[in-house]
C-alpha positions as CSV (number, residue, x, y, z in Angstrom):
1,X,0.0,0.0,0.0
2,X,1.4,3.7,-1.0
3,X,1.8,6.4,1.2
4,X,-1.2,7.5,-0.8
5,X,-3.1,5.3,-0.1
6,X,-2.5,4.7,3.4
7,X,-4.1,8.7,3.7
8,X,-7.7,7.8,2.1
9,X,-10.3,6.7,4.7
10,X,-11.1,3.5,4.7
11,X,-13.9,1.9,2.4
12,X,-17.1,1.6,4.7
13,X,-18.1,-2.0,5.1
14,X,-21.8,-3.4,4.8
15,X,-22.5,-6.8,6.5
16,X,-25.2,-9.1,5.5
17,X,-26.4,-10.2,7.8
18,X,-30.1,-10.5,7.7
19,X,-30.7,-14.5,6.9
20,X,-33.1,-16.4,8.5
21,X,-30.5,-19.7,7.8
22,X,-33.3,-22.2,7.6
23,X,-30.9,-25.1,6.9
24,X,-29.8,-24.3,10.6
25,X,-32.8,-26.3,11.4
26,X,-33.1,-23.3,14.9
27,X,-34.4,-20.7,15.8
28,X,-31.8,-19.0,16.4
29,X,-30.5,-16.1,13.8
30,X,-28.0,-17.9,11.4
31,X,-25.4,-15.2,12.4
32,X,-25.4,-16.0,15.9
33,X,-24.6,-19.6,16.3
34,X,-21.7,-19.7,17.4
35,X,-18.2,-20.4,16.2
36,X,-15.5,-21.0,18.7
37,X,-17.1,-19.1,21.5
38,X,-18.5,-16.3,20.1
39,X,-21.0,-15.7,17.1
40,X,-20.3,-16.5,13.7
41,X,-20.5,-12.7,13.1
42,X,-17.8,-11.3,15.5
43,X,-14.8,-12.9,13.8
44,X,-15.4,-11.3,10.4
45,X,-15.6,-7.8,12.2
46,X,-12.7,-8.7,14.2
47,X,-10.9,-9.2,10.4
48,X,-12.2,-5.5,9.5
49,X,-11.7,-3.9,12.6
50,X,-7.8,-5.2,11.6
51,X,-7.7,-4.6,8.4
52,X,-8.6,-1.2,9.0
53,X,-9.0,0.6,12.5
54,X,-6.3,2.2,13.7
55,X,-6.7,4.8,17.0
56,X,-6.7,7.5,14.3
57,X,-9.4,6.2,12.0
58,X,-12.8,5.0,12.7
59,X,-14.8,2.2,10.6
60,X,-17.9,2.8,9.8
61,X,-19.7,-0.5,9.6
62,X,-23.5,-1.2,8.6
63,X,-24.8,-4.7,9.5
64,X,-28.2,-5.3,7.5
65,X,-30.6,-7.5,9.9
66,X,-34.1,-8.7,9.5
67,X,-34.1,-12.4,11.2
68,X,-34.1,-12.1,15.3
69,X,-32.6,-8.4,14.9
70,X,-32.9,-7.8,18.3
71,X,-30.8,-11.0,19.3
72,X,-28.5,-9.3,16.6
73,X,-27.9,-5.9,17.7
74,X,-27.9,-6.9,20.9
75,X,-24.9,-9.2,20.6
76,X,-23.3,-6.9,18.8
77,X,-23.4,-4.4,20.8
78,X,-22.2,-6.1,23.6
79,X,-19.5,-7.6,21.1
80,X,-18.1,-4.3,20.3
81,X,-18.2,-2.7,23.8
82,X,-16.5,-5.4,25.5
83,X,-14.0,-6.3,22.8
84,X,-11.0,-4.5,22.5
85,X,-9.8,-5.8,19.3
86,X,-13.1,-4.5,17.6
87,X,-12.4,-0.9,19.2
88,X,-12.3,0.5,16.1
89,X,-15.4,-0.3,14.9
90,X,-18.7,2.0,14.7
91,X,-21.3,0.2,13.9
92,X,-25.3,1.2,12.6
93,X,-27.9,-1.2,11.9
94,X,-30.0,-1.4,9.1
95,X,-33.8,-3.3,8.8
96,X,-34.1,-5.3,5.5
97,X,-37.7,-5.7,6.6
98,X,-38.5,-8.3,3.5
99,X,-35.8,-10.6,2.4
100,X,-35.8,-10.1,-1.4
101,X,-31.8,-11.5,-1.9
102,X,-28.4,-9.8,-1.8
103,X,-29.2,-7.0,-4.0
104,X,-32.8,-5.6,-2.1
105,X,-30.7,-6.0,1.1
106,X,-27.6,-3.5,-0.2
107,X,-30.4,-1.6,-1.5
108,X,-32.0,-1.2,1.6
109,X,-28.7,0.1,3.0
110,X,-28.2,2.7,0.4
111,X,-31.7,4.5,1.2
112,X,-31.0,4.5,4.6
113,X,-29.3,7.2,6.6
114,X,-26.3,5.5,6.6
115,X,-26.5,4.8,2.9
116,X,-27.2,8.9,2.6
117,X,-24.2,9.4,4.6
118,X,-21.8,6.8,2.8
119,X,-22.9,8.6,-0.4
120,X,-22.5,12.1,0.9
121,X,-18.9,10.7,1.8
122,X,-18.5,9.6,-1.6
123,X,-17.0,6.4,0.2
124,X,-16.2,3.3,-1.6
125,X,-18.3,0.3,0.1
126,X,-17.6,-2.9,0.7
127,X,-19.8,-5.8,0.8
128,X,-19.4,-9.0,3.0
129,X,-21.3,-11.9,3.6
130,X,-21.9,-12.3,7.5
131,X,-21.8,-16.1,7.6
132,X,-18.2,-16.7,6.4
133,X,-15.9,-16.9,9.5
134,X,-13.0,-17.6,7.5
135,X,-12.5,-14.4,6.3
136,X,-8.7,-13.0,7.2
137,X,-7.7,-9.4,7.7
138,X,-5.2,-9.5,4.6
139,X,-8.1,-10.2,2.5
140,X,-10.4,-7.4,3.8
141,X,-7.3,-5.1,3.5
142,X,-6.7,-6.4,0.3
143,X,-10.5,-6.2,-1.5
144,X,-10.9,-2.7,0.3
145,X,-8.0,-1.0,-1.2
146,X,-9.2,2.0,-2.7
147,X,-10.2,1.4,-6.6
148,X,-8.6,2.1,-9.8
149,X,-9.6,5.1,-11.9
150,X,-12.9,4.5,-14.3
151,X,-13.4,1.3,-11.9
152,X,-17.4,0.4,-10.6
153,X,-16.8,-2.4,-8.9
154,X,-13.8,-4.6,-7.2
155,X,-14.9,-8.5,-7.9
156,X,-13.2,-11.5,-5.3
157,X,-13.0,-14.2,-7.5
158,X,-11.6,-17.7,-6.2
159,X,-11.2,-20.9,-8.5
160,X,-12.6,-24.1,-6.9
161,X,-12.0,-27.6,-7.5
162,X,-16.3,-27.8,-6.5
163,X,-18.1,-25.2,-7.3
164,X,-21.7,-26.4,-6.4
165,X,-23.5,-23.5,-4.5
166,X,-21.4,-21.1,-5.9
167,X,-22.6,-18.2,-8.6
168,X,-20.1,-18.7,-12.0
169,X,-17.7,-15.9,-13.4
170,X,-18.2,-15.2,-16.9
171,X,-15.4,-14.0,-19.3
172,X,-15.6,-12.8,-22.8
173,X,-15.2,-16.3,-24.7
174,X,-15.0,-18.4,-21.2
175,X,-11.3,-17.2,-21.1
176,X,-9.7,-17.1,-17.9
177,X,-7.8,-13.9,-18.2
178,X,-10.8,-12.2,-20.6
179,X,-12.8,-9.6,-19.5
180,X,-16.1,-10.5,-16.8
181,X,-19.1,-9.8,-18.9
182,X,-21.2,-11.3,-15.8
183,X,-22.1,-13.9,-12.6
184,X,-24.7,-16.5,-13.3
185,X,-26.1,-17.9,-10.4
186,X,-26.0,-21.8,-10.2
187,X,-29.9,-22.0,-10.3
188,X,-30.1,-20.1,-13.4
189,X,-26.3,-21.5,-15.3
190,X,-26.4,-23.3,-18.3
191,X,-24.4,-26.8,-18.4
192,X,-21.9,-25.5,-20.1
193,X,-21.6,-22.7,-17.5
194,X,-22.2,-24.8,-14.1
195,X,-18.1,-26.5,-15.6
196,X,-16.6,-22.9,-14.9
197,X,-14.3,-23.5,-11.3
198,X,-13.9,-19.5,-11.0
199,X,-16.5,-18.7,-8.6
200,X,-17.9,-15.0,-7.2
201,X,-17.8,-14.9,-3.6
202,X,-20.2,-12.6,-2.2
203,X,-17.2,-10.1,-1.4
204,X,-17.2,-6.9,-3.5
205,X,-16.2,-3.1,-3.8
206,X,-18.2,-0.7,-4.9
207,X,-18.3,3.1,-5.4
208,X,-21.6,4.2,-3.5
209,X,-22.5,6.6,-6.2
210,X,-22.5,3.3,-8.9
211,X,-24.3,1.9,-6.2
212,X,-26.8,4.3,-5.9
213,X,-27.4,4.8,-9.9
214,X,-27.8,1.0,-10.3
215,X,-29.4,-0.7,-7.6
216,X,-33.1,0.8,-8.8
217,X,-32.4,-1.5,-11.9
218,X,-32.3,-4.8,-10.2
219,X,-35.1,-7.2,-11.7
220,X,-36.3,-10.5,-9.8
221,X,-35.7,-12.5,-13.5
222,X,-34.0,-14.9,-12.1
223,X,-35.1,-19.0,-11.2
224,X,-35.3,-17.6,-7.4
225,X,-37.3,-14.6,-8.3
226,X,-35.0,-12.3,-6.3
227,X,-32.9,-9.4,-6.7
228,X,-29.4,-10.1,-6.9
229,X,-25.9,-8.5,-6.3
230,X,-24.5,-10.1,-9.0
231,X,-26.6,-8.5,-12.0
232,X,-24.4,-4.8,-10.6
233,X,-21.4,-6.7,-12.4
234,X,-23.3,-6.6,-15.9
235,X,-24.9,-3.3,-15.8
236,X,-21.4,-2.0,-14.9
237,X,-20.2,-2.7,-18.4
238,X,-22.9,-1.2,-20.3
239,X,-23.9,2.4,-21.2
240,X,-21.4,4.2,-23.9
241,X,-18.2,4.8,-24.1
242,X,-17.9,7.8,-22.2
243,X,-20.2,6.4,-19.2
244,X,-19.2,2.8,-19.1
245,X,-17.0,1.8,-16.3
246,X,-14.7,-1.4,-15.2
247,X,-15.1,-4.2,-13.1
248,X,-11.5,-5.2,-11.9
249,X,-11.2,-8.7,-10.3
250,X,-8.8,-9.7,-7.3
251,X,-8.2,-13.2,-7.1
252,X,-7.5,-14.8,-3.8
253,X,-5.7,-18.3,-3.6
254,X,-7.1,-19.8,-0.5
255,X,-10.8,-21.4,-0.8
256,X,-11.2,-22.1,2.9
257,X,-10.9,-18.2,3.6
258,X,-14.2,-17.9,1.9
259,X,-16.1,-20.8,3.3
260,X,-19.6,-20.1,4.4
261,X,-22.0,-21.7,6.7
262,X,-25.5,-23.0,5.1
263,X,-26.2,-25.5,8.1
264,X,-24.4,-27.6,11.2
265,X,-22.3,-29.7,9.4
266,X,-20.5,-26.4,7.4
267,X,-20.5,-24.9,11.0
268,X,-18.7,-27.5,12.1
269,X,-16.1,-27.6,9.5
270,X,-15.7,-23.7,9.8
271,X,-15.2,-24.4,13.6
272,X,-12.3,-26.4,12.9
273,X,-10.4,-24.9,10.5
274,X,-10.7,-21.8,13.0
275,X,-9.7,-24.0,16.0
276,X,-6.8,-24.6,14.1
277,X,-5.7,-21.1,13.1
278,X,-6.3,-20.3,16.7
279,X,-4.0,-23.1,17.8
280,X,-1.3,-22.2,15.5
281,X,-1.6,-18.7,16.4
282,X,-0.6,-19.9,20.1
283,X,1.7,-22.4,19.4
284,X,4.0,-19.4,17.5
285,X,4.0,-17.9,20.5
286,X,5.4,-20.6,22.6
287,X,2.6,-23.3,23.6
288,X,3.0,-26.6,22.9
289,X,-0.1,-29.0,22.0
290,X,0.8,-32.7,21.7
291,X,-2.2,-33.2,19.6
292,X,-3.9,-29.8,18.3
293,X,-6.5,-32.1,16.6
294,X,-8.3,-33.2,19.7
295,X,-7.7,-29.8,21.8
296,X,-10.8,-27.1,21.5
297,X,-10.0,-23.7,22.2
298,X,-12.3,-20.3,21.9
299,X,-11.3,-17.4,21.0
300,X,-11.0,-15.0,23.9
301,X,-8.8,-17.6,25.8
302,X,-5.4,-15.6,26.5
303,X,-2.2,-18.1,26.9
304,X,1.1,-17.3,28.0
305,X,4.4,-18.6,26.9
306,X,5.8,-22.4,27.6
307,X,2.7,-24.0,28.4
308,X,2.3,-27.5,27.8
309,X,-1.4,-28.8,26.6
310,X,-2.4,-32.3,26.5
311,X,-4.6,-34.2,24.2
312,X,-8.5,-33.4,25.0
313,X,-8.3,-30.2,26.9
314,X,-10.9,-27.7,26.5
315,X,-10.5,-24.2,27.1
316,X,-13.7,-21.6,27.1
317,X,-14.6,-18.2,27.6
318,X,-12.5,-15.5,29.2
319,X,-10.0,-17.5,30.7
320,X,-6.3,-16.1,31.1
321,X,-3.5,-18.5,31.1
322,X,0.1,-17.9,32.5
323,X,3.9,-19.2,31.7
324,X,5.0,-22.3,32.3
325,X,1.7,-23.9,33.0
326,X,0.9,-27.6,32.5
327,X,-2.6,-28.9,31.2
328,X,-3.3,-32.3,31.6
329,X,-5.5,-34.2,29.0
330,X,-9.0,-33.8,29.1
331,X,-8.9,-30.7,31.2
332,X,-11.8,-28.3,31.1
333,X,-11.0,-24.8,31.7
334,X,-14.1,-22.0,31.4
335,X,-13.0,-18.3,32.8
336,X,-10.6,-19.2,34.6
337,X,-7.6,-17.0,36.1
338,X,-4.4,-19.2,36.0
339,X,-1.4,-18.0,37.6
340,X,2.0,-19.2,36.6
341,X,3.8,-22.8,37.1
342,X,0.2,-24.6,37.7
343,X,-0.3,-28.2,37.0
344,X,-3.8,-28.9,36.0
345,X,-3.8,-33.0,36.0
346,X,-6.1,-35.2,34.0
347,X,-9.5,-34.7,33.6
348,X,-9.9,-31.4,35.9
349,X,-12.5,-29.2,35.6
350,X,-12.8,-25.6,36.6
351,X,-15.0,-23.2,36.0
352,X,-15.3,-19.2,36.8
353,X,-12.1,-19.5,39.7
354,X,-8.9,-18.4,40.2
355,X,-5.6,-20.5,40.5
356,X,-2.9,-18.7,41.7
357,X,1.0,-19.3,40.6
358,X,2.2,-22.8,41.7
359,X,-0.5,-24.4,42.7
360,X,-1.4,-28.2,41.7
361,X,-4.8,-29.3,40.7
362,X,-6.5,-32.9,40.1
363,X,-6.4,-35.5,38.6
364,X,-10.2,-35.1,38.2
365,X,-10.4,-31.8,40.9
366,X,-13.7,-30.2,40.4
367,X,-13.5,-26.2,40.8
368,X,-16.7,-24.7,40.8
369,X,-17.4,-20.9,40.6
370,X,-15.7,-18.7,43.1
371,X,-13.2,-20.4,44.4
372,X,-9.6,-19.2,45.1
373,X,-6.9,-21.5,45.1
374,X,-3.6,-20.2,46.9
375,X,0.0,-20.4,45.6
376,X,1.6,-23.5,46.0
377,X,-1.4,-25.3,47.4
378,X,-2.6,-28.5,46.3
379,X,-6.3,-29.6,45.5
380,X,-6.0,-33.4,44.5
381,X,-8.1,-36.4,43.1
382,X,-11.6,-36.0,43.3
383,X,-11.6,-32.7,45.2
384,X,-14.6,-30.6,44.8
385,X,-14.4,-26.7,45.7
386,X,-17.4,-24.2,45.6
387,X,-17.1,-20.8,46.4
388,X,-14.3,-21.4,48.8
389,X,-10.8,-19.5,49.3
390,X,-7.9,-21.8,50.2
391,X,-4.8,-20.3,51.4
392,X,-1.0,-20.3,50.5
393,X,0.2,-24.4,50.7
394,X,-2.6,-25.7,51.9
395,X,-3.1,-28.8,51.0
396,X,-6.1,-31.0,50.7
397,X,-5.1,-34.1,48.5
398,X,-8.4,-36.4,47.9
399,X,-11.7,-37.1,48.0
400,X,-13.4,-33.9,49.7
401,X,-16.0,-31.5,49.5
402,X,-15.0,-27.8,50.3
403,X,-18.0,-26.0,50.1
404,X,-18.2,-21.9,51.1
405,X,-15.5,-22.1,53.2
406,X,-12.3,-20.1,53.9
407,X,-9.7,-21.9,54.8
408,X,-6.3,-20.5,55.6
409,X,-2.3,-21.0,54.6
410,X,-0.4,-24.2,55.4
411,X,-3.2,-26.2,56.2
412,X,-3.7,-29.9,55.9
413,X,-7.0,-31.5,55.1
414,X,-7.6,-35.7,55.3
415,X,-8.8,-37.5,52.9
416,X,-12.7,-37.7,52.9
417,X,-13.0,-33.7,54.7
418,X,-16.8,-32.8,54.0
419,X,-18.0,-29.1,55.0
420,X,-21.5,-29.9,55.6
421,X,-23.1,-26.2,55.1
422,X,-26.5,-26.5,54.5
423,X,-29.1,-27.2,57.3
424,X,-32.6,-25.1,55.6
425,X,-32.2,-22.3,57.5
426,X,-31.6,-19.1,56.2
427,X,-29.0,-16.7,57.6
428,X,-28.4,-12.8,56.3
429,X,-30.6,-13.9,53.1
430,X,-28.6,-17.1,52.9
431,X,-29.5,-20.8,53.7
432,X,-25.8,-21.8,53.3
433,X,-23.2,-21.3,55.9
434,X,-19.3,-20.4,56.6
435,X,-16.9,-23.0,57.6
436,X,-13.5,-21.1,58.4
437,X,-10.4,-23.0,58.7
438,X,-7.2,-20.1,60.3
439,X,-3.3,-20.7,59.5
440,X,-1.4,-23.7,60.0
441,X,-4.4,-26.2,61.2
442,X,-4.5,-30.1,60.6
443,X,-7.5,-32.0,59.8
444,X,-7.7,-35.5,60.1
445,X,-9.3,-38.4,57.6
446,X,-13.1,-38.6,57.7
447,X,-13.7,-35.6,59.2
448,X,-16.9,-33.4,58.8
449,X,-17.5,-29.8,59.7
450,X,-20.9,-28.3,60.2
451,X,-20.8,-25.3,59.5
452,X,-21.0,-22.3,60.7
453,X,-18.0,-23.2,62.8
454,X,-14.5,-22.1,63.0
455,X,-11.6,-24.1,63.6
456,X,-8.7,-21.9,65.2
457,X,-5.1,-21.3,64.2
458,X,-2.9,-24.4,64.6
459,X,-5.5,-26.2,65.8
460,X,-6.4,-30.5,65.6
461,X,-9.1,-32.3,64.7
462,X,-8.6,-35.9,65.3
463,X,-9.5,-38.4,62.3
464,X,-13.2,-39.4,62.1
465,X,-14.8,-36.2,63.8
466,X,-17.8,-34.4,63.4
467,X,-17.4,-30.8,64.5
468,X,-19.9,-28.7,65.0
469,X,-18.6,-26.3,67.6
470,X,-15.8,-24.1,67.2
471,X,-12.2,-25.1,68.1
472,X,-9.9,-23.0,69.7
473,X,-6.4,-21.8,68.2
474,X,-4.1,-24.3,69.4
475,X,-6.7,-27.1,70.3
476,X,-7.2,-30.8,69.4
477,X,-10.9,-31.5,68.8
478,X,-12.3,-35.0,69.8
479,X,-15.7,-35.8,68.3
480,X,-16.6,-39.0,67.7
481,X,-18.4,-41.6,69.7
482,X,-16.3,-44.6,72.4
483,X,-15.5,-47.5,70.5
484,X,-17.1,-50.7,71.9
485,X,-16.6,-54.2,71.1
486,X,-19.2,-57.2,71.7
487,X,-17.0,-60.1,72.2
488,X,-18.7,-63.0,70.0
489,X,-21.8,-60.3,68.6
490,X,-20.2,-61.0,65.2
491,X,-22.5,-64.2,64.3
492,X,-25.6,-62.7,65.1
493,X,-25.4,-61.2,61.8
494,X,-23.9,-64.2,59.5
495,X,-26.7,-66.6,58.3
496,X,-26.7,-69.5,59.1
């Protein structure tokens, strides 16, 4: 890009995005299933917001919705507030109140005030589909680039090795470097034509003013009786010499870029080829995945450098990864804070907690939301936390339940601990109860707490006790009943 260029404001972009997406077989707008995380939608303005927002320069995006446009906007919205790589973006949304195809809904655009304004602008726009994923910054940056003199209309072109579904690019005398007379949709290609392997995208350039001269010219002759985009690429040709203008076409390499989503199965192949740009994006930046094939990983999941992942994890929503963390296989991980140095062991899952550096989870530890888990502490095999803080290495190795609880630094919890903290009554609005646990305590096997009760600093609880008032600092607890043996009792019970 020349200096030049880099000085012209960038194109505006118009996203359709107003599909109802019936082959979804949901109710759901077609735009909003999601991909990775987040909806199918966000990803392409994420590519836009990078191939043009800088702190400078503004985007101006329209997003034509019909289907579900509340559910739309809404996410949108939310999308573009919370997101800092979409920053850059301002976004209007425009109601294609009747779906009539792609060229009533860039017509719809054009009369709107947004449309007004792009045209007062004299602003190039470009048109996307909002169902392709795929879709990279350098190709945004690339189709936007601000057009040739005498030029209509920039064309993405791609040649496929199956070009079912895809609407046909027609050269003067089927010549692949000859001049595009036209698209023909599939529906309405010959046999002949339905051969050709260079396919129209849906991605185009236009200047607003051809748009506005044009679009009123749209007919619905066509086998779907609807007004299509693609009939712009004709009309741009025709006229006389002094008024015709070009078409120029860009052609872009990569198919997979430009895959769409009709239905689940195409979602689900989208998914995966963006699970794997996602994976390669962090293993370039020092993460190592023994088998990226069988990890899944959304996109707002943040990793740090040097971590190791094993085969099966899953890693969702806002969770935040350190260095030199390892993840065992089949470790589930939704907005979670991880510190660094942390083993997560087989088969762990954790959900909306915090693990601070050095700290050891699992095998098959079961974090549940709120929980704090110390430096260096350890929370081993078939541990269950909820809404709990444990302190600095404290350790409670296996099979217990630590339920709203706060237990302190350097403790040591038995196997089988239970915080038993719910007895139907309410307290301050709550029907569960505290258990606190101070510094330096030791808690024997078997042991159950009912709670609320406090067990002091340094203090002992004796294997299979049931405590249920509070132990001073310092203390060693006793509750359990006197053992009693019935000499010869034992053949009562054996039959005979």
């Amino acid at each position: 890009m020349s200096t030049h260029e880099k000085m012209i404001p960038p194109p505006a972009v118009l996203l359709l995005a107003a599909g109802q997406g019936k082959r979804m077989k949901s109710v759901l707008p077609k735009v909003l299933h999601e991909i990775c995380g987040e909806p199918l939608l966000i990803p392409i303005l994420r590519s836009i917001d990078s191939a043009f927002g800088t702190d400078a320069v503004s985007v101006n995006v329209g997003i034509i919705v019909g289907h579900g446009r509340e559910k739309v906007e809404a996410a949108v919205r939310s999308a573009v507030k919370e997101d800092p790589t979409l920053r850059h973006l301002k976004v209007d949304f425009i109601l294609q109140a009747e779906q009539k195809g792609t060229g009533h809904a860039v017509h719809s655009a054009m009369e709107s005030t947004w449309g007004s304004l792009r045209l007062k602008e004299k602003a190039n726009v470009l048109v996307l589909p909002g169902d392709s994923p795929l879709i990279p910054p350098a190709l945004v940056g690339e189709i936007g680039r601000p057009l040739e003199k005498n030029t209509a209309i920039r064309l993405l072109t791609c040649d496929v090795p199956d070009p079912r579904g895809y609407g046909r690019v027609l050269r003067l005398g089927f010549k692949a470097a000859g001049k595009v007379k036209r698209i023909v949709e599939e529906k309405d290609a010959s046999p002949r034509e339905r051969k050709i392997t260079e396919v129209a995208a849906s991605i185009y350039l236009f200047q607003s003013t051809f748009l506005a001269n044009f679009l009123p010219k749209l007919t619905t002759k066509n086998a779907q009786g609807e007004y299509y985009l693609t009939d712009l690429i004709e009309w741009a040709g025709k006229g006389t010499a002094a008024s015709r203008t070009k078409v120029s076409t860009l052609a872009w390499a990569n198919a997979e870029d430009l895959r769409g989503v009709n239905d689940l199965w195409e979602l689900s192949l989208a998914e995966r080829a963006l699970q794997l740009r996602l994976i390669e994006r962090h293993a370039r930046n020092g993460v190592r995945f023994l088998d990226p094939s069988s990890v899944a990983i959304e996109a707002s999941v943040v990793i740090g450098e040097r971590v190791r992942i094993e085969r099966g994890a899953i890693l969702r929503g806002h969770t935040t990864i350190g260095n030199d963390v390892e993840i065992g296989s089949n470790v589930v991980l939704k907005n979670m804070r991880i510190g660094n140095s942390v083993e997560l062991k087989t088969g762990s899952y954790c959900l909306d907690s915090v693990v601070e550096s050095g700290a050891k989870i699992g095998p098959y530890a079961h974090l549940r939301p709120d929980s704090l888990v110390g430096k260096g502490a350890k929370i081993g095999n078939f541990v269950e936390l909820k809404k709990s803080k444990i302190g600095e290495n404290t350790s409670i190795a296996h099979l217990s339940y630590v339920g709203d609880a706060a237990i302190g630094a350097r403790v040591n919890i038995g196997c089988g601990f239970i915080t038993c903290n719910f007895d139907g009554r309410s307290k301050k609005g709550s029907r569960k109860h505290e258990t606190v646990i101070e510094d330096d305590a030791f808690i024997g096997s078997d042991c159950q707490t009912v709670a609320p009760v406090k067990v002091g600093r340094g203090a002992y609880v004796a294997s299979g006790s049931t405590i249920t008032l509070d132990v001073e600092a310092g203390s060693l607890a006793i509750a359990r009943s006197r053992q009693e043996n019935k000499i010869g009792y034992a053949k009562k019970f054996r039959p005979e």
